[in-house]
C-alpha positions as a printed Julia matrix, in Angstrom:
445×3 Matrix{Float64}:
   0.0    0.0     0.0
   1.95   3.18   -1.25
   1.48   6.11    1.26
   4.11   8.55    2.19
   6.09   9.04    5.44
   8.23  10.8     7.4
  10.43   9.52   10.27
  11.51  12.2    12.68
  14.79  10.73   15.19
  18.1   12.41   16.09
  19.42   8.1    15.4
  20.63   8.26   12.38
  21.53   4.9    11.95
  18.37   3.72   12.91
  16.53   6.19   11.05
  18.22   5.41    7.72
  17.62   1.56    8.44
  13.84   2.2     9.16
  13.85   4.29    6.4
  15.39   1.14    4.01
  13.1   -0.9     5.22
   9.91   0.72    4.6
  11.35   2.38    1.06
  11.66  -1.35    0.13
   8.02  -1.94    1.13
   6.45   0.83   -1.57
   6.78   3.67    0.56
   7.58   7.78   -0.56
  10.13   7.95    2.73
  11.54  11.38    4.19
  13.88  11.86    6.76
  14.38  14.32    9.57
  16.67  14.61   12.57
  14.6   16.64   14.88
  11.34  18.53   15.27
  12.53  21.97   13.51
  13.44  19.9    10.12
   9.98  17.39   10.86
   7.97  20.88   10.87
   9.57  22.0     7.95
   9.04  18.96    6.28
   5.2   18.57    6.83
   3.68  21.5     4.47
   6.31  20.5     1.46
   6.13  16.71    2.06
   2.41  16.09    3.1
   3.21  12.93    4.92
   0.23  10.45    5.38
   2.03   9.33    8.53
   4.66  10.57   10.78
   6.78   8.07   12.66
   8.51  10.45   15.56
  10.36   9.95   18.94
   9.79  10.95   21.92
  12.84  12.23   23.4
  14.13  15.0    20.83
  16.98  17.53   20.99
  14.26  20.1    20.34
  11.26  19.24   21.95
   9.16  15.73   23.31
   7.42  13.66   20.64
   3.56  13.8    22.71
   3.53  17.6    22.79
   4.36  17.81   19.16
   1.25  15.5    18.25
  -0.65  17.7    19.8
   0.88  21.11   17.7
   0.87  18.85   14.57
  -2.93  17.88   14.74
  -3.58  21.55   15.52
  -1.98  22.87   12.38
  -2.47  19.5    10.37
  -4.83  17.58   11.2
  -4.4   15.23    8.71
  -1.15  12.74    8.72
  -1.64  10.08   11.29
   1.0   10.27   13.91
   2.98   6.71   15.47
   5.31   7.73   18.39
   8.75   5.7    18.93
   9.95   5.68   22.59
  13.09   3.86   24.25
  11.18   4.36   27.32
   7.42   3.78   27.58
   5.6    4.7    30.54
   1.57   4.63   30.46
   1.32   8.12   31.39
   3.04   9.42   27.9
   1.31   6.64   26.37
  -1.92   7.99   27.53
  -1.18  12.06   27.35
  -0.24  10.67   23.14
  -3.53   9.01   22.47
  -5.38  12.07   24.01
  -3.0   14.36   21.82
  -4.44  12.74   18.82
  -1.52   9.88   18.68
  -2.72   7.0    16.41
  -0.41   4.81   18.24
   2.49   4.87   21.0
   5.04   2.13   20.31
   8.27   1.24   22.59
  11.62   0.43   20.21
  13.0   -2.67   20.0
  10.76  -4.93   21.78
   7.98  -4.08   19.43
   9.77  -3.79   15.76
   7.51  -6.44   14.31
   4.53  -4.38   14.99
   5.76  -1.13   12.91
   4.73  -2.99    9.5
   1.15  -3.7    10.59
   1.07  -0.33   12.37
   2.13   1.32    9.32
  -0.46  -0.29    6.9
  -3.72   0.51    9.47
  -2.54   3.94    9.67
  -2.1    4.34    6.1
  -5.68   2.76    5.46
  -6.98   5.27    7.98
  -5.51   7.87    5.68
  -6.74   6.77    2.59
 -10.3    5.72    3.7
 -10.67   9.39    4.88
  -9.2   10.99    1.85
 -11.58   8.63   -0.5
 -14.32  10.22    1.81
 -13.28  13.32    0.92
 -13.27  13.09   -2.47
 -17.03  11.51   -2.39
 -18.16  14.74   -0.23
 -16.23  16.97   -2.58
 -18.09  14.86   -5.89
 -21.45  15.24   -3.61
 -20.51  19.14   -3.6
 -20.54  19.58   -6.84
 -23.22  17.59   -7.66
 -25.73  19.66   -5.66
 -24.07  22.55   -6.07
 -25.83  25.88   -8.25
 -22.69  25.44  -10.25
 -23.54  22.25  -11.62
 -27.24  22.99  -12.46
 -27.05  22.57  -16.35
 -27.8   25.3   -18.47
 -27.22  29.17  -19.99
 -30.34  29.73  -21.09
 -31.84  33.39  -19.55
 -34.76  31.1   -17.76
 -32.87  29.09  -16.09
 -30.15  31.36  -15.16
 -33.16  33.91  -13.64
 -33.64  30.66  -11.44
 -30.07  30.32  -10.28
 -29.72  33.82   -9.56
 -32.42  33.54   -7.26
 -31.41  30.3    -6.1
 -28.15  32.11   -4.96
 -29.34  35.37   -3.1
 -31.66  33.29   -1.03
 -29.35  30.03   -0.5
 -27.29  31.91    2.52
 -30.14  32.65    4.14
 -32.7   30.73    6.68
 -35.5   31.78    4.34
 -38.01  29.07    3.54
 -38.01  28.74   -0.12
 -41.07  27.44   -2.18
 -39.87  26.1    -5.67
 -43.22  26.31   -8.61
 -42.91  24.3   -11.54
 -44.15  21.26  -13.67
 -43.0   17.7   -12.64
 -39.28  17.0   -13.82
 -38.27  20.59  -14.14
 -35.47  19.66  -11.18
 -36.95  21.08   -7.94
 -35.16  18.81   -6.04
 -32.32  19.19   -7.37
 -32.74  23.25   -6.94
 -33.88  22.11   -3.13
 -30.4   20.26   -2.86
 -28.07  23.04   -4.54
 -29.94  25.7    -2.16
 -29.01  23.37    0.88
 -25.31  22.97   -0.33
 -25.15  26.56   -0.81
 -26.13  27.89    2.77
 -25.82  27.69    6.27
 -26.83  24.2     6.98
 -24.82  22.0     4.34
 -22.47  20.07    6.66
 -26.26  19.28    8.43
 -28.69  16.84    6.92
 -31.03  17.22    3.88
 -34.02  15.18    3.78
 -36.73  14.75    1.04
 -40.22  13.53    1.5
 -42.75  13.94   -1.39
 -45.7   14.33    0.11
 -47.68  12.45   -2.59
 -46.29   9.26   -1.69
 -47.99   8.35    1.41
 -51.41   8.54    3.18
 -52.63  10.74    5.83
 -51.72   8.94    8.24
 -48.16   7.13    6.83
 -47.12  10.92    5.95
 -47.79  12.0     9.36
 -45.83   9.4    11.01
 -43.15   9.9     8.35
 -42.83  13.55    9.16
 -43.47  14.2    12.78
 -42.93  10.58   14.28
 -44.49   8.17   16.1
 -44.64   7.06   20.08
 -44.75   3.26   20.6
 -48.54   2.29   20.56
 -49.74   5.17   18.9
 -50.92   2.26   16.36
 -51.02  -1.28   16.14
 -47.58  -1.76   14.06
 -45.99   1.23   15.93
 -43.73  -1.1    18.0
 -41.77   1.72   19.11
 -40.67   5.23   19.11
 -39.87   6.67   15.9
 -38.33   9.32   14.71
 -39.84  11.6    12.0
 -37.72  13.05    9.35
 -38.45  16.77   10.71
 -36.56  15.13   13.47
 -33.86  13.26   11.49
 -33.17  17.08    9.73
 -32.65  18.98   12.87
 -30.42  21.92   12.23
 -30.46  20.61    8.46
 -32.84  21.21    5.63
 -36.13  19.22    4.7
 -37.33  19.05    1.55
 -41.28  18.62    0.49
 -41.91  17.78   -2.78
 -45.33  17.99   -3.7
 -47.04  20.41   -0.61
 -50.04  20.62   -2.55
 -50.85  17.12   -1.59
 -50.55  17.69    2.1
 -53.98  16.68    3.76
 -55.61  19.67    5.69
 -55.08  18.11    8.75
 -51.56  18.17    8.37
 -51.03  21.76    6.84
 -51.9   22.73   10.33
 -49.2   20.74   11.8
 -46.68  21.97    9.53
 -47.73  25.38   10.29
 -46.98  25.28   13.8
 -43.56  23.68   12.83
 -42.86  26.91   10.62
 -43.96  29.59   13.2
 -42.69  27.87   16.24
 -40.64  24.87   15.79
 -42.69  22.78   17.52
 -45.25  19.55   16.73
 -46.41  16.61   18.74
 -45.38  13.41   17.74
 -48.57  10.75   17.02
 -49.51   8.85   20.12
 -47.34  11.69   22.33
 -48.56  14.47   25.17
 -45.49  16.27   25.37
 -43.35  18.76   22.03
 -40.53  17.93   20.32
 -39.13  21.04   19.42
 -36.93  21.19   15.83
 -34.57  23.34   14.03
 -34.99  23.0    10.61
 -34.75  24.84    7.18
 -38.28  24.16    5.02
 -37.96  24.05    1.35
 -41.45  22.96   -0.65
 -42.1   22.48   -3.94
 -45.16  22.06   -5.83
 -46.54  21.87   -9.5
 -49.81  23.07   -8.5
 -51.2   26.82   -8.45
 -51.36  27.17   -4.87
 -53.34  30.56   -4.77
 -56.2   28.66   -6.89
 -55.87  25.47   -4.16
 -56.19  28.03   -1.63
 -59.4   30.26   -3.2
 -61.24  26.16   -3.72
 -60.47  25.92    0.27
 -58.22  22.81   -0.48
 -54.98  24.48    1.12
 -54.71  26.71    4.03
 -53.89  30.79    3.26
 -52.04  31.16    6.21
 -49.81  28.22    5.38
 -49.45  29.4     1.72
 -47.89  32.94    2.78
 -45.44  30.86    5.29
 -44.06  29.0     2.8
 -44.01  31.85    0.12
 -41.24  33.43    1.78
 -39.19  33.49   -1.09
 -40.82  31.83   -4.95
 -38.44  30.61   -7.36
 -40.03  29.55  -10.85
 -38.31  26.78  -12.63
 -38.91  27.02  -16.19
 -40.25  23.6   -18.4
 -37.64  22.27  -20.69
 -39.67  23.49  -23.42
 -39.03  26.85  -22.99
 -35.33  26.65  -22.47
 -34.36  24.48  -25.71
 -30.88  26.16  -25.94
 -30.34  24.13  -22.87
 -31.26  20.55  -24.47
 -27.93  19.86  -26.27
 -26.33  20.58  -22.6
 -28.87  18.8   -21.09
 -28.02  15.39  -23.28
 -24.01  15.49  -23.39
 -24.53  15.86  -19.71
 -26.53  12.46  -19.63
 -24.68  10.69  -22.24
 -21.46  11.01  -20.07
 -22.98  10.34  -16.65
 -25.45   7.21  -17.97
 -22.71   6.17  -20.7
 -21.25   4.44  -17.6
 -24.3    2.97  -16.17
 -25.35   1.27  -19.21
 -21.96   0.3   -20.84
 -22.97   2.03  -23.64
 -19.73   3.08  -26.61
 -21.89   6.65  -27.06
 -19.74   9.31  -26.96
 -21.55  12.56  -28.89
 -25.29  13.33  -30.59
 -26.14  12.99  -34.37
 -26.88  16.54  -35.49
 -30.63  15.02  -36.57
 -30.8   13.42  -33.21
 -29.98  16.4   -31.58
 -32.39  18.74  -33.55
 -35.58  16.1   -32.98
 -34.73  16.44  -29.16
 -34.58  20.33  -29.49
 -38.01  19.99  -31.4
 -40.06  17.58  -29.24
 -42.15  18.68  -26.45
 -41.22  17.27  -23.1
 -43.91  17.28  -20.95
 -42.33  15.38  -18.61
 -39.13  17.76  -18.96
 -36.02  16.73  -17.62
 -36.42  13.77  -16.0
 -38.28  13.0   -19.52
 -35.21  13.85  -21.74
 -32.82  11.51  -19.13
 -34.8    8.88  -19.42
 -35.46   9.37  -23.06
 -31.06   8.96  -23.41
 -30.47   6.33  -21.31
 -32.97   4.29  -22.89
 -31.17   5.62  -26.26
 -27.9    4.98  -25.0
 -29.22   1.31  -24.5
 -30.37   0.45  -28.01
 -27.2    2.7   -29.94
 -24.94  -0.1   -31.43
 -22.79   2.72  -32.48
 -20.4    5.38  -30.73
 -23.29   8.46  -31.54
 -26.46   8.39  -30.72
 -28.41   8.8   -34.17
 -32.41   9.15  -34.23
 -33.29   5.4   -34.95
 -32.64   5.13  -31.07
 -34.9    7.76  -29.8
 -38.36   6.97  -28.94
 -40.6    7.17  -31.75
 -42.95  10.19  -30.39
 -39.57  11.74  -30.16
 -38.28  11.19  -33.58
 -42.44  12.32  -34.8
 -42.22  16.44  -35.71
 -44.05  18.64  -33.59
 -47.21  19.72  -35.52
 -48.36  23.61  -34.78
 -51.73  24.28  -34.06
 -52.8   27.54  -35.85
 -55.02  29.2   -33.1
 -52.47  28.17  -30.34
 -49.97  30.5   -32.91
 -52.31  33.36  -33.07
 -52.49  33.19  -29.1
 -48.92  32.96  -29.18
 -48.59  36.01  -31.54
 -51.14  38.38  -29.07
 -49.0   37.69  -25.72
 -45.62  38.36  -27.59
 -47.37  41.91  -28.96
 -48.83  42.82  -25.18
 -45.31  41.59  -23.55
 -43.56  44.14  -26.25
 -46.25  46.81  -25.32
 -45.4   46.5   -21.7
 -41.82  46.24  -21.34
 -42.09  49.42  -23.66
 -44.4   51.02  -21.66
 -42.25  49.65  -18.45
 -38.91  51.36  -20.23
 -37.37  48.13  -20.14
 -37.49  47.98  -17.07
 -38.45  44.05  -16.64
 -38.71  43.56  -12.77
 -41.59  46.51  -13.38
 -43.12  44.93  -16.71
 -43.31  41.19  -14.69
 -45.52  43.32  -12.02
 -47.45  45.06  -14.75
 -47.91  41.57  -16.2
 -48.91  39.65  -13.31
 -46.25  36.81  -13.5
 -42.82  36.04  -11.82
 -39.82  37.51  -13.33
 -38.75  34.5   -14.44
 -41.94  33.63  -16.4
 -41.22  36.93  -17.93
 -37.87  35.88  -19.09
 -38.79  32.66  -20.18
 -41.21  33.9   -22.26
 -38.98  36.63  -23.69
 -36.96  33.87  -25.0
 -39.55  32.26  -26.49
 -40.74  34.91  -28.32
 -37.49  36.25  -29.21
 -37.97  39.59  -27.99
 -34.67  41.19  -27.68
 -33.23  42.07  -23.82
């Protein structure tokens, strides 16, 4: 197992054999002859482990660990000692030692030591890595796309993302609100705390209520015991709902309290649970109109519309599609085994042209199924679905409509100066809407 190290001992003789000995098992070995050098030697060298002795002409091995994990946290640390008494032993493993070893009598160990240590190192760094692939996964950065819809969106995404605000995200199924919900959550406060999703769709009354406050044992017949709910399981994190419109009135009520005072009562329990939590909802439904049919409280609505983002459909941000498929091709190309590598330019143009109601999550399951059936190393149209690879066909009045709205936008961003935060008032519709349709219509910015 290949690793660096450093050995830090005012021996020379035994240094240099230690050092031999390890350099002949794989390792990157530097030397140093006391704790001045060893501290020099740490930012240049990064060491995965440090082998160091106690007794120094500069300064005792167990304090150093102590300095070193301060500064760099990192390398694991093995202390040699000619003398071993349990108090330095002990005062080494508090210091953050990962081992105190006496010389001589327990040479055989250093090998084993060496590899555990080394393991320790790497498992952490590999965890690292994951965490830092996880970042920029969720992050705003990696939300695909340039078009002026979708970078409204992110710009939104990022004034709010610092804050505590709760954050309700409109838009048709498979437009990405959870992946907005996840990039906000990376972004702010809470992202070394949890982020949990529950789509609220998924579950009945009472399932969803147990899944989102908890249960006490013997609140039902299968609740053996106590349960956590995942308002619980996010404490000081972020919990995403997907789908709020769905929420039963009963619990809307619940939730509410959650929002205004971070409290709810667990089913089958007398007493509060109080939580800390960031709320970010999400819904493809026209809340006002659920709210004026009595389906969905008012007070709950204006909790949770803190802060709107819009997320435009897929067929309104088409510049985005070719992005939007080399970014699947490469990430599924893996998962299926496929040889795919790039997009026919008539592939390409039918995916531009078709019209995605189920957006996103539509078009990547639209290419991996491609990527599947492509013998070849492009993906060419015979693979695409056949409603995929059939032209759009215009209807005429749906044109003319289409041809009015483009006129009255004109007419009000004119009458607005330009000025498009004041036209989307004028208009009645989100700024983003506004943009998205600007795009659409090609009306110049």
């Amino acid at each position: 197992m290949a690793g660096k190290i450093l050995i830090i001992d005012d021996e020379a003789k035994l240094r240099s054999l230690l050092a031999r000995l390890l350099r002949l098992e794989g390792y990157t070995v530097a030397e140093a002859g006391d704790l001045k050098t060893g501290r020099q030697a740490i930012p240049t060298g990064e060491p995965d482990v440090i082998l160091c002795d106690v007794k120094l002409p500069d300064g005792n091995g167990v304090d150093f660990v102590a300095e070193i994990k301060q500064k760099h946290p990192f390398p694991e640390i093995i202390l040699l000692t000619a003398y071993g008494n349990i108090p330095d032993g002990v005062q080494a493993m508090r210091n953050g030692a990962f081992d105190y070893i006496t010389k001589g009598d327990d040479n055989s160990r250093i090998l084993p030591l060496l590899s555990r240590a080394m393991e320790k190192v790497q498992l952490r760094q590999r965890v690292e890595q994951l965490e830092r692939r996880v970042e920029e996964q969720h992050s705003l950065e990696g939300i695909i796309g340039k078009s002026g819809a979708i970078a409204a969106a992110i710009a939104l995404a990022r004034k709010v993302a610092p804050t505590n605000a709760t954050v309700l995200l409109l838009g048709e199924t498979g437009t990405g609100k959870e992946v907005f919900a996840q990039a906000i959550h990376q972004a702010g406060p809470r992202r070394s705390k949890a982020f949990v999703a529950l789509n609220c769709s998924a579950f009945s009354q009472d399932l969803l209520e147990s899944e989102l406050f908890g249960h006490k044992a013997g609140a039902f017949t299968s609740a053996a015991k106590d349960k956590k709910g995942l308002l619980e399981e996010a404490h000081s994190g972020t919990v995403f709902l997907d789908e709020i419109g769905e929420m039963p009135a009963a619990l809307q009520s619940k939730l509410l309290r959650v929002l205004e005072t971070g409290e709810f009562i667990k089913v089958g329990d007398t007493k509060t649970t109080r939580v800390d939590v960031r709320v970010i909802a999400a819904t493809n439904r026209n809340l006002r109109e659920e709210v004026a049919k009595g389906t969905f409280r008012e007070d709950l609505f204006y909790r949770l519309h803190v802060f709107t983002i819009e997320l435009p459909p897929l067929r309104e941000r088409t510049e985005d599609i070719p992005l939007l498929a080399a970014h699947f091709i490469r990430v599924l190309g893996a998962k299926t085994k496929s040889r795919v590598r790039g997009i026919s330019a008539e592939a390409a143009q039918m995916l531009q042209t078709h019209g995605w109601k189920g957006n996103v999550r539509e078009l990547q399951n639209v290419i991996e199924r491609a990527l599947i059936l492509e013998d070849g190393d492009e993906l060419k149209p015979a693979s695409l679905p056949h409603d995929v690879q059939q032209p759009i066909r215009s209807d005429a009045h749906s044109l003319g409509l289409a041809c009015v709205e483009k006129r009255h936008i004109q007419a009000v961003l004119r009458h607005a100066k330009g000025n498009k935060t004041e036209a989307a008032r004028l208009l009645g519709i989100g700024l983003t809407t506004l943009y998205r349709k600007m795009e659409e219509y090609g009306i110049a910015k």
